[in-house]
C-alpha positions, 0 to 999 in steps of 0.5 A: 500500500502507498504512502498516498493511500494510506494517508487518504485511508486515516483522513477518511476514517477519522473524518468519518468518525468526527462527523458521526461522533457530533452532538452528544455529550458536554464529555463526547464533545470535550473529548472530541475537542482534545482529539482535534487538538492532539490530531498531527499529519500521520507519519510512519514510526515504528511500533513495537508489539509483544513478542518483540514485533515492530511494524511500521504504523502511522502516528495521528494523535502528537504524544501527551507525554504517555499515549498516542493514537497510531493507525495499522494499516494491515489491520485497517483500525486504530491503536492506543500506545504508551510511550517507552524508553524502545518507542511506542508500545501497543497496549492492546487498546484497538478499535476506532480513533475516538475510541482509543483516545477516550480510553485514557 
């Protein structure tokens, strides 16, 4: 898959995941504000897994100091990471954008 296409890929499913996550609650939408806020143009960093995998994935959300939202392109879903002293670190949080975000 290209660089181009994958990028098209994310801005599709995250436009797609704001529209619908619309008018809710005071809490959605504050948690759809931070989202905005911590959003960055996805670039390609290297993610480890357990069992000593890395794979390449797409950042979207800039770290707050212990988590990022990352984009699988193989898997075609989200990824919430902690951030280690190796790098980003899948934590097993998978799903949606929003979703993972929320989760912390």
């Amino acid at each position: 898959m290209s660089k181009k296409e994958i990028l098209r890929i994310i801005d599709t499913l995250l436009e797609e995941e704001l529209k619908s996550f619309g008018n809710q609650s005071k809490m959605d939408s504050a948690t759809r504000e931070a989202f905005v806020a911590a959003r960055v143009r996805p670039s390609a960093i290297t993610v480890n897994f357990s069992g000593g995998i890395t794979k390449i994935c797409w950042n979207v959300t800039k770290s707050d100091g212990t988590y990022r939202v990352v984009f699988l392109p193989e898997q075609g879903y989200f990824s919430l990471c902690v951030d280690s002293d190796f790098g980003p670190l899948d934590i097993g949080v998978h799903g949606s954008a929003l979703g993972c975000f929320s989760s912390v």
